[in-house]
C-alpha positions as CSV (number, residue, x, y, z in Angstrom):
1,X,-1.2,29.1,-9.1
2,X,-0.5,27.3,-6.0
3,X,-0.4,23.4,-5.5
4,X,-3.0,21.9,-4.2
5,X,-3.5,21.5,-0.8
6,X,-4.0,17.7,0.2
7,X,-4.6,15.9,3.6
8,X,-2.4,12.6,3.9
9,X,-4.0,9.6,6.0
10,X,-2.1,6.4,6.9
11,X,-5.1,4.8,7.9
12,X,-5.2,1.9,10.8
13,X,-2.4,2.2,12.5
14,X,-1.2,-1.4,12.8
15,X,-1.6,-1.5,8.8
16,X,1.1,-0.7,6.2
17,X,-0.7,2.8,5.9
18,X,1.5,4.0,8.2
19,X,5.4,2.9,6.5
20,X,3.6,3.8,2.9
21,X,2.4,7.7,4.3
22,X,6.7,7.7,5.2
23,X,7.7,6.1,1.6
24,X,5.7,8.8,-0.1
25,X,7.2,11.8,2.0
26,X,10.4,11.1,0.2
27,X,9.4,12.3,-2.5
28,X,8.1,15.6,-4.3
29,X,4.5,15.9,-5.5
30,X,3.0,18.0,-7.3
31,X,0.8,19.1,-4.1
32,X,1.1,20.4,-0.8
33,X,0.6,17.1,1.5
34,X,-0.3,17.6,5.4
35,X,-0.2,14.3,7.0
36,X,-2.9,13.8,10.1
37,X,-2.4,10.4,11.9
38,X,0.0,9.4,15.1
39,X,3.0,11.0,14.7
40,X,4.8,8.3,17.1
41,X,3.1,5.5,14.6
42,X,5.1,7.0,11.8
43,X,8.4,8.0,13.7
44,X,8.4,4.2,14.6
45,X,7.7,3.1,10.6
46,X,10.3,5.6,9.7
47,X,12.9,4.0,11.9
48,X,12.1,0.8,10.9
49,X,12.4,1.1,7.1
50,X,16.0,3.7,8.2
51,X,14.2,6.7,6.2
52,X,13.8,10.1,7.4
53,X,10.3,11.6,8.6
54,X,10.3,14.9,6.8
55,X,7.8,16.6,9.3
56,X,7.1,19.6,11.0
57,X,8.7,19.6,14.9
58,X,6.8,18.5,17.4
59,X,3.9,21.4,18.8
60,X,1.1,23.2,17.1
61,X,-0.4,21.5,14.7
62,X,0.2,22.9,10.8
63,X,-1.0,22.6,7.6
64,X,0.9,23.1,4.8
65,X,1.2,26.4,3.4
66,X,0.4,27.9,6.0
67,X,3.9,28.6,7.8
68,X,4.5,25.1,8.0
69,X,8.1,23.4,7.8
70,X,9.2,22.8,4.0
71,X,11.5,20.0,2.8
72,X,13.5,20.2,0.2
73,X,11.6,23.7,-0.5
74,X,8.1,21.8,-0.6
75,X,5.7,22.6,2.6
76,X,5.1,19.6,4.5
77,X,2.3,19.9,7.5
78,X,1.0,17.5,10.2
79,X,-1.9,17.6,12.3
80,X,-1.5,15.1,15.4
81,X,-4.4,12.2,16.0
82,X,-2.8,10.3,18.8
83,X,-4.0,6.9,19.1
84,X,-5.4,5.6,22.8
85,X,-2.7,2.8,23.0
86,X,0.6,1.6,21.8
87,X,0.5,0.1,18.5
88,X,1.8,-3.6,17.5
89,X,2.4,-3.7,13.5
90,X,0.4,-6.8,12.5
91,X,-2.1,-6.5,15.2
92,X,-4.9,-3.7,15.0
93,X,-6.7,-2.7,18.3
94,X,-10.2,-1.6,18.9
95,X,-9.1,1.2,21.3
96,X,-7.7,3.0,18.7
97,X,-10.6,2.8,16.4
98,X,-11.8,6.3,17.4
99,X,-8.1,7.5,16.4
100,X,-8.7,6.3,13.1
101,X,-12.2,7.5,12.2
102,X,-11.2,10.7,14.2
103,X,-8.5,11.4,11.7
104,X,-10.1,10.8,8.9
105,X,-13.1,12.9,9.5
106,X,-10.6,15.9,10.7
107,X,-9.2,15.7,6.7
108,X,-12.8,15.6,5.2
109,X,-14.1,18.6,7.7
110,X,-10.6,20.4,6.4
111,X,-11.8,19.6,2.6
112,X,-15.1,21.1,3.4
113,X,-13.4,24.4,5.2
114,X,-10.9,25.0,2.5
115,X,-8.1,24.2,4.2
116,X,-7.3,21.2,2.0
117,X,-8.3,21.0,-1.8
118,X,-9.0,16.7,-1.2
119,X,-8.1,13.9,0.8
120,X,-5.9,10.4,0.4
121,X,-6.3,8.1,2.1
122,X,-4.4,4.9,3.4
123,X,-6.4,1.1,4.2
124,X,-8.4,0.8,7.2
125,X,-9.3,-2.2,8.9
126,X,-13.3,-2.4,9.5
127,X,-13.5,-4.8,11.8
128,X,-11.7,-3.4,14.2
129,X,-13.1,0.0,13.8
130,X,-16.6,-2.1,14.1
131,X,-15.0,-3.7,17.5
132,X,-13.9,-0.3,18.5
133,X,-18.1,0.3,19.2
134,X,-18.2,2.9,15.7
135,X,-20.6,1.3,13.5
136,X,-18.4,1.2,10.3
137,X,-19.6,-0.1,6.8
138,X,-16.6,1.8,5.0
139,X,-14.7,5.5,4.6
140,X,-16.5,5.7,1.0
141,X,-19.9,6.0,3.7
142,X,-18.1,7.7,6.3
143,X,-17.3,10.8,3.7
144,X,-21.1,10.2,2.4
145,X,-22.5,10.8,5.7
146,X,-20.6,13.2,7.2
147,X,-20.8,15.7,4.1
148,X,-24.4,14.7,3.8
149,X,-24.5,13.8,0.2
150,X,-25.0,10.7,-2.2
151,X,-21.6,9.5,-3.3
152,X,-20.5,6.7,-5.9
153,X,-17.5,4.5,-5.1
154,X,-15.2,4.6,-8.6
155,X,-11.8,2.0,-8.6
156,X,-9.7,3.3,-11.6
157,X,-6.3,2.3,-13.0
158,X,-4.4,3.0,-16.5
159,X,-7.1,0.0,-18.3
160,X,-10.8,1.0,-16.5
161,X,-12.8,3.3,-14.3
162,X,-15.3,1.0,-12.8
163,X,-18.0,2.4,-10.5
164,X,-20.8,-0.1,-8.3
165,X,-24.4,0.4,-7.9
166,X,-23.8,-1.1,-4.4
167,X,-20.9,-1.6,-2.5
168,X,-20.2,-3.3,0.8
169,X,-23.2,-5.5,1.2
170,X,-23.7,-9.7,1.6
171,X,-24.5,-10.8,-2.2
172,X,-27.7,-12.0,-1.0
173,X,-29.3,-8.5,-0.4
174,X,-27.6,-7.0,-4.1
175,X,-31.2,-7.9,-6.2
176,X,-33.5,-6.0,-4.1
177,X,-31.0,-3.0,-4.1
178,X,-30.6,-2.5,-7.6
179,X,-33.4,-0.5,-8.1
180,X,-35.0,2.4,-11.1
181,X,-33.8,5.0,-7.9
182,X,-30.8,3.6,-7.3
183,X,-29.5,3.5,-11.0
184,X,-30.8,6.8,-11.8
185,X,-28.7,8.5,-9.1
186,X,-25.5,6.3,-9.6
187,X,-25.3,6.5,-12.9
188,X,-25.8,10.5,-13.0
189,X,-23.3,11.1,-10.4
190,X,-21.0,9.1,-12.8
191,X,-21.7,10.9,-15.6
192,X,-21.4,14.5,-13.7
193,X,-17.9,13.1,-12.3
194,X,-16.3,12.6,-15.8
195,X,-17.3,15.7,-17.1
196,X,-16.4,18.3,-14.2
197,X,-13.9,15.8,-12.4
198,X,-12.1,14.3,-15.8
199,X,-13.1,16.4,-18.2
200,X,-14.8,13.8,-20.3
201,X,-17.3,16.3,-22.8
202,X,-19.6,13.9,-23.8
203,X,-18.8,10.4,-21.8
204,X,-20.2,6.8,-22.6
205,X,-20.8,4.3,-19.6
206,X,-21.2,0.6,-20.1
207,X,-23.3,-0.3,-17.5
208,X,-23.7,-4.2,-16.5
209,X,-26.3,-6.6,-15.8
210,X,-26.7,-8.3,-13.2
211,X,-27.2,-11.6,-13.8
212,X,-25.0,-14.6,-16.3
213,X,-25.6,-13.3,-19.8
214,X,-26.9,-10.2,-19.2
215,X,-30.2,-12.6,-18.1
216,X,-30.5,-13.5,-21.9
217,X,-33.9,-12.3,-22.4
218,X,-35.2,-13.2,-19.4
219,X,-34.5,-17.1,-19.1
220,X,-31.8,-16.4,-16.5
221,X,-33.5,-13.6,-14.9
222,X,-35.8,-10.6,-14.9
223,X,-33.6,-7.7,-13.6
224,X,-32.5,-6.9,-17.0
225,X,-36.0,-6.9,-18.8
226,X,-38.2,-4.9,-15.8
227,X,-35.4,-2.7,-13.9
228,X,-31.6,-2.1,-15.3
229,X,-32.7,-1.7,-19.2
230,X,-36.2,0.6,-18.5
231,X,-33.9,2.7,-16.4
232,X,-31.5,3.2,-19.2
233,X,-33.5,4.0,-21.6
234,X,-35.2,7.0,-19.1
235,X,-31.6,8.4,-18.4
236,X,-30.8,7.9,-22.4
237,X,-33.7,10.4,-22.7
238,X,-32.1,13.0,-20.5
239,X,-29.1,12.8,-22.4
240,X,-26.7,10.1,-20.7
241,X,-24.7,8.1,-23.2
242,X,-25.3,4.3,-21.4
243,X,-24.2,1.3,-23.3
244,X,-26.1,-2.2,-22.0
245,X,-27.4,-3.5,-20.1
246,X,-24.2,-5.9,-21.1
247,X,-23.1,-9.3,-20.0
248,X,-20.1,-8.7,-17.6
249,X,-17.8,-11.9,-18.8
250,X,-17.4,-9.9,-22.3
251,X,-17.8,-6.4,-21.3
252,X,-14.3,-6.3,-20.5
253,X,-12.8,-7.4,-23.3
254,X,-10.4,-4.8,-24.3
255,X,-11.6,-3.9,-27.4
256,X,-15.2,-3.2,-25.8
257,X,-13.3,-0.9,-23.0
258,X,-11.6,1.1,-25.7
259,X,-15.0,2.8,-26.3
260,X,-16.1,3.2,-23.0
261,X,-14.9,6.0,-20.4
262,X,-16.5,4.2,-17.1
263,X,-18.1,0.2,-16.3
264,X,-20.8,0.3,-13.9
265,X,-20.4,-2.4,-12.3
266,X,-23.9,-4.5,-10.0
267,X,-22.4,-5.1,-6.9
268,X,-18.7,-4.9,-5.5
269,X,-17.0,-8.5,-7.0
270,X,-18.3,-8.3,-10.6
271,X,-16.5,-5.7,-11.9
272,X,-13.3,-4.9,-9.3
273,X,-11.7,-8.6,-9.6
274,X,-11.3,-7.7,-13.8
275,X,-10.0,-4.0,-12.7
276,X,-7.4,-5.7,-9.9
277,X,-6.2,-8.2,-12.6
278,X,-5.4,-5.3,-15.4
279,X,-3.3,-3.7,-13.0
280,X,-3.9,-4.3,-9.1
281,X,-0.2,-1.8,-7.9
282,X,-1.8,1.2,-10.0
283,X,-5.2,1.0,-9.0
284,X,-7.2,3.8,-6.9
285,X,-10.3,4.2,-5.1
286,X,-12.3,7.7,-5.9
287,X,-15.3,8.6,-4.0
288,X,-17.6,10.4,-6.6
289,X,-20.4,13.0,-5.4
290,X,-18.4,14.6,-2.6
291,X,-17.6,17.8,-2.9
292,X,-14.2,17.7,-2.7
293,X,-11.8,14.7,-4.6
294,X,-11.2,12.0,-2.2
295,X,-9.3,9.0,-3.4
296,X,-7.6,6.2,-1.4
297,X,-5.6,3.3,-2.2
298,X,-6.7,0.0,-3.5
299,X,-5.6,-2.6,-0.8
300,X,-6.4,-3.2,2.6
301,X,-4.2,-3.2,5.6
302,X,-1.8,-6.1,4.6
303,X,-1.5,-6.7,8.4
304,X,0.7,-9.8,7.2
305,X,3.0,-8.0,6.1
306,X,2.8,-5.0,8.0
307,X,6.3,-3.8,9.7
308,X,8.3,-5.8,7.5
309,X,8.7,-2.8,5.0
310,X,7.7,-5.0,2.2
311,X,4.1,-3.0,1.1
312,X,4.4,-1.6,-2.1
313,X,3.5,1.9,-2.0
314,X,2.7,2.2,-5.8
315,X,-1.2,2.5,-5.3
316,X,-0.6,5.4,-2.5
317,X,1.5,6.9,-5.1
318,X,-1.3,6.7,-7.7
319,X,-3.6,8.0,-5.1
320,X,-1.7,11.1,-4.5
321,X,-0.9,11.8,-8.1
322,X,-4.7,11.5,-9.1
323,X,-5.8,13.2,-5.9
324,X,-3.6,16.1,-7.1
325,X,-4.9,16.5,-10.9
326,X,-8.2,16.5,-9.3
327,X,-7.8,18.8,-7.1
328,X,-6.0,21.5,-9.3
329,X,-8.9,20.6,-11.9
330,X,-12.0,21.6,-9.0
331,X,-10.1,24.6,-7.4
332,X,-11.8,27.0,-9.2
333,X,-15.2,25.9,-9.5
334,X,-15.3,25.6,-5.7
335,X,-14.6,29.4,-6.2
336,X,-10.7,29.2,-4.5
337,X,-8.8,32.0,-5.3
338,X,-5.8,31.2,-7.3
């Protein structure tokens, strides 16, 4: 069986996406990576940390595999997304926001035409994407949209898998989201995920509540009593194994994690802070429901630091190992031949 096929993206281009996409082409995976991004971005990151760019010459774009260049006996492909301006490390520009979104939507379309078995992806900067005129909320939305299907955001490291039952919104509109809908699809795309994606038989998922104490009967809330706990008990009837609704300042106790396989998490900074602590260099970022893996590294753009050489690739690494085990697990129900 072949390795898996994976598409590589540095992300915004000012970032440290790019000098991190060059620190993990020195080394083998177990996959077949084809990087799509600015090839002049990464000749110019390559030069700057003195490492080689193991890519294919200049000219039609490859992927690889497919009679692309190999180094070191591993096929290494690149499919060129030039950027509309020169880029300043440190210092993102809006005119190259349609660069960014451009490549990453040429790795997802490749996902969804076989060419690539899943995607990794480096940090974007969403502001600038926004100032760029592209109404952006996020690549976990993006992906969503674009293969027109519900997706979960999932950050995972060696301690927790924590999913969100929202993501990117102001805390003030999280109440009114967290609805009996809302729950019932997140938390069976979670549950579907473990079992085909980790394969998890039979998983249990703590899910949180959202308010101090789990709302402690009510006195700090009503959430608990007339939406998260009715809705567990429906999906406990159609076989999900849910734990809670559970107070999130002792749900991650260690002891408490040892029986769980996934946290849902309320809203975005109630669980990720805890999962960032345990181990912020190995987390990832999955996007759950799509049908291909798609995971990305846990950081933004680091535009402090960008150029310098001083990002620390281990969370791309992470990315591309779990990207890989994922992707060698869902070849063959997407029907691939081996």
């Amino acid at each position: 069986m072949r390795r898996p096929r994976l598409a590589l993206v540095p992300g915004e281009p000012a970032g440290v996406g790019p000098e991190l996409c060059v620190r993990a082409l020195q080394r083998r995976w177990d996959a077949e990576i084809t990087v799509i991004g600015d090839r002049t971005v990464l000749q110019q990151a390559a030069a700057r940390l003195a490492l080689p760019l193991p890519l294919p010459p200049c000219g039609d774009d490859s992927v690889a595999g497919e009679g692309s260049a190999a180094v070191d006996g591993l096929p290494i492909g690149f499919i060129d997304r030039p950027n509309t301006v020169g880029v300043d490390p440190g210092s993102p520009n809006p005119r190259n926001a349609s660069a960014v979104v451009e490549a990453l939507l040429s790795a997802a379309q490749g996902c969804i035409d076989g060419r690539f078995d899943g995607m990794v992806t480096g940090p974007v900067h969403k502001a600038t994407i926004n100032a760029g005129g592209i109404a952006y909320t996020g690549t976990t939305e993006l992906l969503a949209g674009h293969a027109g299907c519900e997706v979960v955001m999932m950050l995972a490291n060696d301690v927790a898998r924590v999913a969100l039952a929202t993501t990117h919104l102001p805390l003030r509109e999280v109440p009114g989201r967290i609805t009996p809908a809302v729950l019932a699809r997140t938390l069976r795309i979670v549950d579907s995920a473990l079992r085909r994606d980790f394969g998890i038989a039979a998983p249990v998922i703590a899910v949180l509540g959202l308010n101090p104490h789990a709302g402690e009967d009510g006195l700090l809330g009503q959430e608990e009593l007339e939406t998260i706990g009715p809705s567990l008990e429906r999906l406990r009837a159609e076989g999900l194994q849910l734990v809670g609704p559970l107070p999130a300042d002792t749900a991650f106790l260690p002891r408490k994690l040892e029986g769980f396989d996934a946290v849902l998490a309320m809203y975005h900074d109630q669980g990720l802070p805890v999962l960032k602590y345990s181990g912020f260099e190995r987390a990832v970022n999955l996007t759950l429901g799509l049908p291909y893996p798609r995971v990305a590294v846990d950081h933004g753009t680091a535009l402090d630091i960008a150029g310098t050489g001083q990002a620390d690739p281990s969370s791309l690494f992470a990315a591309i190992e779990t990207c890989a085990r994922l992707a060698a697990r869902g070849r063959p129900r997407r029907g691939e031949a081996s």
